[in-house]
C-alpha positions in Angstrom: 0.0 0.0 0.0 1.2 3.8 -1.0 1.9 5.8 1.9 -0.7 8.3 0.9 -3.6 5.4 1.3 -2.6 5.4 4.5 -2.1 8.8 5.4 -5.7 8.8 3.7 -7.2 6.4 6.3 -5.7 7.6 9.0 -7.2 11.4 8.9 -10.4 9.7 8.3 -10.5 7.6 11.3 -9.4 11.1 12.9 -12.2 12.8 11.4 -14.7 10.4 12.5 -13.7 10.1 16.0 -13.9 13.9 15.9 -17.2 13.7 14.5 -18.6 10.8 17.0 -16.9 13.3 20.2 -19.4 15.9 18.6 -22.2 14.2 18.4 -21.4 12.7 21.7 -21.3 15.8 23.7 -24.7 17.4 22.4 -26.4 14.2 23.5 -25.1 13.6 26.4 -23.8 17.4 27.4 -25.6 19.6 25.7 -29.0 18.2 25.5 -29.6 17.8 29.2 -28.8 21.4 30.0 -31.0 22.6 27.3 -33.9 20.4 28.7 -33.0 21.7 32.4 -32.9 25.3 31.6 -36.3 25.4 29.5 -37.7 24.0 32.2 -36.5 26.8 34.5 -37.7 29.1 32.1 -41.1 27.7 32.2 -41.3 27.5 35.7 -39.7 31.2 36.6 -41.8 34.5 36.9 -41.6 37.2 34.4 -39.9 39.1 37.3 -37.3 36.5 37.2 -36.8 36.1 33.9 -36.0 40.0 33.6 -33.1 40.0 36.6 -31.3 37.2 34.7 -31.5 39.4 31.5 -30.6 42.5 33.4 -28.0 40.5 35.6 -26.1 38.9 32.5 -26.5 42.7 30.8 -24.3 43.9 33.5 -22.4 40.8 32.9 -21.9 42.1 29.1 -21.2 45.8 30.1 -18.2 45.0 32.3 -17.1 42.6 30.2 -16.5 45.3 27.5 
């Protein structure tokens, strides 16, 4: 086999293991957080929901 075959197959075994690690982590990161903070946003006051804009606002303004 040329060297170039292999070079071939061996970025794509690094591009699908780079791929699965993606997929991984949204399914088993991502996707819970997402479920846990709409359900906080359902749950929370309107009240609420405007001091955690206004709180990461400030957030944004020091920041800059």
């Amino acid at each position: 086999m040329d060297p170039i075959f292999i070079i071939g197959i061996a970025f794509l075994v690094l591009a699908s293991s780079i791929g699965f690690y993606v997929v991984y982590h949204k399914e088993v990161v991502m996707k819970p957080l997402i479920l846990k903070e709409s359900a906080e946003i359902e749950a929370a006051s309107c009240d609420d929901i405007k001091k955690k804009h206004e709180a990461w606002a400030v957030l944004g303004a020091i920041q800059l």
